[in-house]
C-alpha positions as CSV (number, residue, x, y, z in Angstrom):
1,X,170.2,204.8,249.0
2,X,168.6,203.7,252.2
3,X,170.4,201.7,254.4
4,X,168.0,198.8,255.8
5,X,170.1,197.0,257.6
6,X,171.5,197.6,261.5
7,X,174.9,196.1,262.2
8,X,172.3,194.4,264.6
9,X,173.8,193.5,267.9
10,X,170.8,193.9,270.2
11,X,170.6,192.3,273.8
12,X,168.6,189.6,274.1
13,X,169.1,187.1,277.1
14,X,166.2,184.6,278.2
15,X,165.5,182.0,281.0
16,X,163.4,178.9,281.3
17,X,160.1,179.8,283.0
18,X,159.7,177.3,285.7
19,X,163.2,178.7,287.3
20,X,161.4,181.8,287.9
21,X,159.8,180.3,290.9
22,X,163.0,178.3,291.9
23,X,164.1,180.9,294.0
24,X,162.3,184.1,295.9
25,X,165.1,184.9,298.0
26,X,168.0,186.3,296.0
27,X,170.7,186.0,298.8
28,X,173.7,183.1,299.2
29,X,172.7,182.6,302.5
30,X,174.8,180.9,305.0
31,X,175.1,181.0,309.1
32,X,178.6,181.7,309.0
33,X,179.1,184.7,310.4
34,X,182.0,186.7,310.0
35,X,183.3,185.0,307.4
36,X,184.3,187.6,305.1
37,X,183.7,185.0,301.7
38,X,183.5,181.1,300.9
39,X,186.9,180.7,300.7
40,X,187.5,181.9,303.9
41,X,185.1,180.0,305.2
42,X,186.1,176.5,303.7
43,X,189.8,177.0,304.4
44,X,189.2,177.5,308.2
45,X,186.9,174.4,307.7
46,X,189.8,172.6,306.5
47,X,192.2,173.9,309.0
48,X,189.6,172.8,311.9
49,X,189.0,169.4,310.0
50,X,192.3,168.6,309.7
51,X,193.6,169.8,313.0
52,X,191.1,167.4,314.7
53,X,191.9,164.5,312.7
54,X,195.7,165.2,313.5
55,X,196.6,165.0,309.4
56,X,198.4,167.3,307.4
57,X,196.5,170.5,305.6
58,X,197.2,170.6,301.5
59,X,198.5,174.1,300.9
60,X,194.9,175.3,299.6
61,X,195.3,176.1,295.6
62,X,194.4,179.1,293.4
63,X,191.2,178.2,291.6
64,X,191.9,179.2,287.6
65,X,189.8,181.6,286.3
66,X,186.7,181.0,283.8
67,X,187.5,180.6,280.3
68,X,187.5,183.8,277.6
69,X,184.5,184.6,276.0
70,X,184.8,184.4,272.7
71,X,185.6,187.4,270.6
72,X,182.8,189.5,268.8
73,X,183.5,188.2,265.0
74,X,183.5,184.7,266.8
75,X,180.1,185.4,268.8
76,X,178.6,187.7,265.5
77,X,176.9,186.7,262.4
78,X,177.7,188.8,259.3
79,X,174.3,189.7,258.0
80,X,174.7,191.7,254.3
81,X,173.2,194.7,254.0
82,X,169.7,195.2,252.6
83,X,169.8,198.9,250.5
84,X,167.0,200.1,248.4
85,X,166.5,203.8,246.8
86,X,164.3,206.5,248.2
87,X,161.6,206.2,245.3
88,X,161.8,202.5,245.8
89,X,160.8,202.8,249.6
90,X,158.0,205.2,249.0
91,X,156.3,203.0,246.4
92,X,155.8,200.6,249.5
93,X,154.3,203.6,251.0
94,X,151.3,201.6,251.9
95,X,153.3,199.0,253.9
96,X,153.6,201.7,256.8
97,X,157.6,201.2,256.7
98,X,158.9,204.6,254.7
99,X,158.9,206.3,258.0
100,X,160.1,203.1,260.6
101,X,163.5,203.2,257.5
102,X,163.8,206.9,258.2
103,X,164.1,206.8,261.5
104,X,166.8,204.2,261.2
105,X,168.5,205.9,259.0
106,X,169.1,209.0,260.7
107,X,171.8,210.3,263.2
108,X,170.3,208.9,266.0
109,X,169.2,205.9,264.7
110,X,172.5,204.9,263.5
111,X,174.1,204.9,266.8
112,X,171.1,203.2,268.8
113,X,171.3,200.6,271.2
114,X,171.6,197.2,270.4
115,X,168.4,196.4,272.0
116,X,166.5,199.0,269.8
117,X,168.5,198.0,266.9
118,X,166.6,194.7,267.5
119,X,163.2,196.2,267.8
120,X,164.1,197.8,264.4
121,X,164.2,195.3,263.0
122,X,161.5,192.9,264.1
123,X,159.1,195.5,263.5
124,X,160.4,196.1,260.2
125,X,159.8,192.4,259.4
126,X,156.6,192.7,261.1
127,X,155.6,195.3,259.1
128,X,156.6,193.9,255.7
129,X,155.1,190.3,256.7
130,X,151.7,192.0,257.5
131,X,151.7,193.9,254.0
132,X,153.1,191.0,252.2
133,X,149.8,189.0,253.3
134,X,147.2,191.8,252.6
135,X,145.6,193.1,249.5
136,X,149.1,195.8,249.2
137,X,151.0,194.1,247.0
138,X,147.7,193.5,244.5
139,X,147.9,197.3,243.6
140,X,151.6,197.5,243.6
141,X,153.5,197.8,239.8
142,X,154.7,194.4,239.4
143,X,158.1,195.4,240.1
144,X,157.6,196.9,243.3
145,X,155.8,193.6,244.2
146,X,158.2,191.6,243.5
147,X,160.6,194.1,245.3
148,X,158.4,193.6,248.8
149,X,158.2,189.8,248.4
150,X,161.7,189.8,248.1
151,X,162.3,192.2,250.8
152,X,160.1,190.0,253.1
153,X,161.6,186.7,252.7
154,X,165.4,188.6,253.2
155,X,164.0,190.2,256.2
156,X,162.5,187.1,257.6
157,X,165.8,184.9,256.7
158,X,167.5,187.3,258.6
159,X,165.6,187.8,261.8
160,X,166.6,184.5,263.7
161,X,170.3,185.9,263.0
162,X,169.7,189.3,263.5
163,X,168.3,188.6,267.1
164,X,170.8,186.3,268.0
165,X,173.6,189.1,267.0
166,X,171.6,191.2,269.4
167,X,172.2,189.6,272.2
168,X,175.9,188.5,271.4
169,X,176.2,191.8,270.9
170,X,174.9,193.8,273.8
171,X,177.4,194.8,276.2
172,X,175.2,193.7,279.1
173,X,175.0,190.2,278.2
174,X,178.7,190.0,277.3
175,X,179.9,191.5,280.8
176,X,178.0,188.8,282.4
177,X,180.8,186.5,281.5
178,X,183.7,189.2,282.6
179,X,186.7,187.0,283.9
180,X,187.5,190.4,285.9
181,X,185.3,189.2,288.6
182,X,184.7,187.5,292.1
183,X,182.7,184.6,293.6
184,X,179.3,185.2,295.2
185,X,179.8,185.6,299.3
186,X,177.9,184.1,301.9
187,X,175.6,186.5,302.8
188,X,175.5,188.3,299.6
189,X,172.4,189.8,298.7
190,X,172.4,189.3,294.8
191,X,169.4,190.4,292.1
192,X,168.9,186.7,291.4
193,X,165.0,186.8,291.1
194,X,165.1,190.2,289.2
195,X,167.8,188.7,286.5
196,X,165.8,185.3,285.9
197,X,162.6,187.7,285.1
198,X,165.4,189.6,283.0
199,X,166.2,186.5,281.2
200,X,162.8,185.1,280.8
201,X,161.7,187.8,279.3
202,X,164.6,187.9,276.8
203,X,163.9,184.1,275.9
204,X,160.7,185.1,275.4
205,X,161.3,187.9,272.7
206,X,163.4,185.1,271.0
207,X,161.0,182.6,270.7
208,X,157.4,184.5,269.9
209,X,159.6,186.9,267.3
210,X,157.9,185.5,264.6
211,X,154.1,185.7,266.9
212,X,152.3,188.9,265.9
213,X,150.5,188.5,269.5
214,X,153.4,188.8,270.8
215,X,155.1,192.4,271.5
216,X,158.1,193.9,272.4
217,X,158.5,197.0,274.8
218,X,161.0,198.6,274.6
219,X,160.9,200.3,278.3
220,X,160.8,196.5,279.6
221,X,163.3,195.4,277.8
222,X,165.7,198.3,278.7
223,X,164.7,197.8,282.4
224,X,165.5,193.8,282.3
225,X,168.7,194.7,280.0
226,X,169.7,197.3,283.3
227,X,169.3,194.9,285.8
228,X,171.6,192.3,284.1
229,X,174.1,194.9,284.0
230,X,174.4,195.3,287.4
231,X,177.0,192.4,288.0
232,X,178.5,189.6,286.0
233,X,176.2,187.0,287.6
234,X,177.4,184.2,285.3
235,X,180.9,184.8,285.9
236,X,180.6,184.8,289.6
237,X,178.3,182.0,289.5
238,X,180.7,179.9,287.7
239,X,183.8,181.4,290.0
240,X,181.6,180.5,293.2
241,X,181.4,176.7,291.9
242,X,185.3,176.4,290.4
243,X,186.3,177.6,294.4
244,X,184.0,175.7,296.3
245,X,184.8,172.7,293.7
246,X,188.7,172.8,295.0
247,X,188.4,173.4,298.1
248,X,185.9,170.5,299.0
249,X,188.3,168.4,296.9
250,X,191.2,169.3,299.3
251,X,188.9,168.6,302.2
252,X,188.1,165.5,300.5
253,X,191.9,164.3,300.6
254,X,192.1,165.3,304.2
255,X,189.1,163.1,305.0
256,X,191.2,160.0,302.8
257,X,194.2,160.2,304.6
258,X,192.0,160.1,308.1
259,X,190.6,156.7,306.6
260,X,193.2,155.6,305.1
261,X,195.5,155.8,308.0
262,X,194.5,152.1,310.3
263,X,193.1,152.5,313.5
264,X,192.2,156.1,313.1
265,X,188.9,156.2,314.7
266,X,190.0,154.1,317.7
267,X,190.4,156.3,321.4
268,X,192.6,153.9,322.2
269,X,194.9,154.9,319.5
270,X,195.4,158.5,321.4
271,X,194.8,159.3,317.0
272,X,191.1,161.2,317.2
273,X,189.1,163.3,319.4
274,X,185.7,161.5,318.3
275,X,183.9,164.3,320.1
276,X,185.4,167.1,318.4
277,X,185.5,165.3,314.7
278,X,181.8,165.1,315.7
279,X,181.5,169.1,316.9
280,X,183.2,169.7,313.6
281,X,180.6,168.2,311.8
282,X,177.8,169.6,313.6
283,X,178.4,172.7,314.2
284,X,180.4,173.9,311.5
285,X,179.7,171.2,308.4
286,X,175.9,171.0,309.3
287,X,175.3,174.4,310.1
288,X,177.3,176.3,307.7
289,X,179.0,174.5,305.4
290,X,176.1,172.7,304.3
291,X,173.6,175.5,303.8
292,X,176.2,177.5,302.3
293,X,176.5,174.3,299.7
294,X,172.7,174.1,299.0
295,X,172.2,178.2,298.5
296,X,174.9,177.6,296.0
297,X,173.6,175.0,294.3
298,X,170.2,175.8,293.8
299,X,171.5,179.6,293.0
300,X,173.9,177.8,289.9
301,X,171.2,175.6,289.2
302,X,168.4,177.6,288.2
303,X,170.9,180.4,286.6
304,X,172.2,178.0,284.2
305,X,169.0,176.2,283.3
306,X,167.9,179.7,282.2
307,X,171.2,180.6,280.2
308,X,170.5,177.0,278.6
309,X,166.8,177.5,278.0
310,X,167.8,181.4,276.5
311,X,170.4,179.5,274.3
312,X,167.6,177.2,272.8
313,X,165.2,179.5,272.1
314,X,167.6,180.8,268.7
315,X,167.2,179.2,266.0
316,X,170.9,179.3,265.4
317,X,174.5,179.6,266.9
318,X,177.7,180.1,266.4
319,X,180.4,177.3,267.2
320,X,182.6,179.7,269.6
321,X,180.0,179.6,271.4
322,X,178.7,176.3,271.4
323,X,182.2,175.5,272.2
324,X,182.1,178.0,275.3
325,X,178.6,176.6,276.4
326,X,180.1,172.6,276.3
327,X,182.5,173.8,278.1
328,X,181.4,176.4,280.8
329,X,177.6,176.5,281.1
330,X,176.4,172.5,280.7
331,X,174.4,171.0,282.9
332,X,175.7,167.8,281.6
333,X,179.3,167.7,280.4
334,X,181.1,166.0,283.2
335,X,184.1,168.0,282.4
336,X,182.2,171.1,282.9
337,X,182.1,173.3,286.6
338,X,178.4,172.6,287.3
339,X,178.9,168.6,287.4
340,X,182.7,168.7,288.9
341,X,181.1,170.5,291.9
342,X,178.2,168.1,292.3
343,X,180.8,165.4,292.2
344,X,183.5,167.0,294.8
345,X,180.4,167.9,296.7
346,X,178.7,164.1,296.6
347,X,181.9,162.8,297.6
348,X,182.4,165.0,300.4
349,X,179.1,164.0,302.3
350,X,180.1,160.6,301.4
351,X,183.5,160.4,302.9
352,X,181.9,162.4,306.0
353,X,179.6,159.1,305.8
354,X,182.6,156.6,306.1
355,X,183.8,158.6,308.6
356,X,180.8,158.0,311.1
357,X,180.6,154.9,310.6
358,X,184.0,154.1,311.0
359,X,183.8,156.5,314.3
360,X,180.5,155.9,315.4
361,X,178.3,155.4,317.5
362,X,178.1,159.4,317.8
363,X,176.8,161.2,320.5
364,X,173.3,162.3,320.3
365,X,172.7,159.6,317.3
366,X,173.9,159.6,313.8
367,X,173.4,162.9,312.2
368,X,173.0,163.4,308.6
């Protein structure tokens, strides 16, 4: 009997095409110097912040770490087996697939990559589809007809599974969301633009499988599949905003109990240096805090629209990880890292806001 089937768990990963040109550079770039990583650098921000404004430091917290991925038969689809018989295949002889089977049915075949375990089997559709709608199956014994259509509609059920099982499955993909991982450093040169073109192309093999103009090549796709597997971007993109999330929300209660506390802005009050709270601001919010925010956030932004455009471009999912996306990879779930850091961050610049005000007017003008 030939086995038609792989336990197909090929790689596929994709990203929306406009975030292709979001970002050329591929570095979290920030003017902070020697700072070894961001939570060095927003801790000694703290420390400076609330030394000036003569309040007490929270005992910065350990961020927790990103949730599990889900488990393989969570993530999988179980797609039966398709089996035929040796003379069965070679009646389809004209359908060009007798040799295409072969090859996936020998030793090497059997333990291929996921990724060519997913070009098996959309050419096999390919290849069945093409025959289907030709003058084949008119000279075929009515059995063997019937026997192709059949074949074709399994295969073609199949295929939006089958690929999605091949990215779930690829090892590449998966370690992106290691939990054994770090956030991105400032200054950390990462393969940013090189991944996006990884995941765009990926997206692009899941949407146009069903477009014979479309084709898959199988060099390319190893090369994109290589670069993702270089570092688990996801992870420390996620990591990068649950840090930088808590530590601007400790900053944030810092700046509270500055304007909270009555009179704090006033000289006369011996409470605050105005001109240092100002330095602060300049020198180290402005000019490295800041950028190191806005690398960050365009960085998360356009790696998460791409996961999120890869995502829609299957036809199907599983609810593990529909769960997991909710939860970890939404733009819009408030609950989720992306929006908790554009919240801690909004607030920060707004409580830096109050603060000039209520301390102002600064020298050199009214910075923003």
């Amino acid at each position: 009997m030939v086995d038609w089937r792989f336990p197909v768990v090929d790689r596929r990963c994709a990203i929306h095409g406009f975030t292709a040109t979001v970002l050329v550079c591929s570095t979290l770039l920030t003017a902070c110097g020697g700072y070894g990583n961001g939570d060095e650098l927003l801790v000694d921000y703290q420390q400076r912040l609330a030394e000036v404004l003569e309040v007490e430091r929270p005992e910065p917290e350990n961020p927790a770490n990103i949730g599990v991925f889900p488990d393989q038969e969570e993530r999988l689809f179980e797609i039966p087996e398709v089996r035929e018989g040796l003379l069965d295949i070679y009646a389809l002889r004209e359908c060009q697939i007798t040799s295409l089977v072969a090859r996936r049915n020998n030793q090497l075949g059997r333990v291929a990559a996921p990724s060519q375990r997913w070009l098996y089997e959309l050419e096999l559709w390919r290849r069945l589809y093409d025959c289907w709608h030709s003058e084949v199956p008119e000279s075929l014994a009515e059995s063997d007809r019937e026997r192709l259509r059949r074949l074709t509609e399994t295969k073609t059920e199949q295929l939006p599974r089958a690929s999605w099982n091949a990215l779930f499955g690829s090892s590449e993909w998966v370690g992106s969301f290691s939990r054994v991982s770090s956030p991105l450093a400032p200054g950390e040169e990462i393969s940013l633009s090189k991944s996006l073109d990884a995941l765009n192309y990926l997206r692009l093999g899941a949407q146009h499988q069903y477009d014979p103009d479309w084709q898959a090549d199988s060099s390319i796709l190893e090369g994109h599949l290589q670069t993702l597997q270089r570092e688990p971007l996801t992870a420390r993109i996620l990591r990068s905003l649950m840090l930088t999330r808590l530590r601007l929300e400790e900053a944030n209660t810092i700046l509270d109990t500055a304007l909270d506390s009555s009179g704090a802005c006033h000289p006369e009050n011996g409470t605050v240096a105005i001109d240092r709270l100002q330095e602060i601001f300049q020198r180290q919010f402005n000019a490295e805090i800041r950028p190191y925010l806005n690398e960050l956030t365009h960085t998360a932004r356009a790696w998460l629209e791409a996961i999120d455009a890869l995502l829609e471009a299957h036809e199907v999912s599983r609810p593990a990880i529909d769960d997991y996306r909710r939860d970890w990879l939404s733009l819009d779930n408030p609950e989720a890292p992306w929006l908790r850091f554009q919240r801690a961050r909004q607030g920060h610049e707004e409580r830096w806001q109050r603060l000039k005000r209520t301390c102002g007017p600064w020298r050199g003008g009214d910075e923003t």
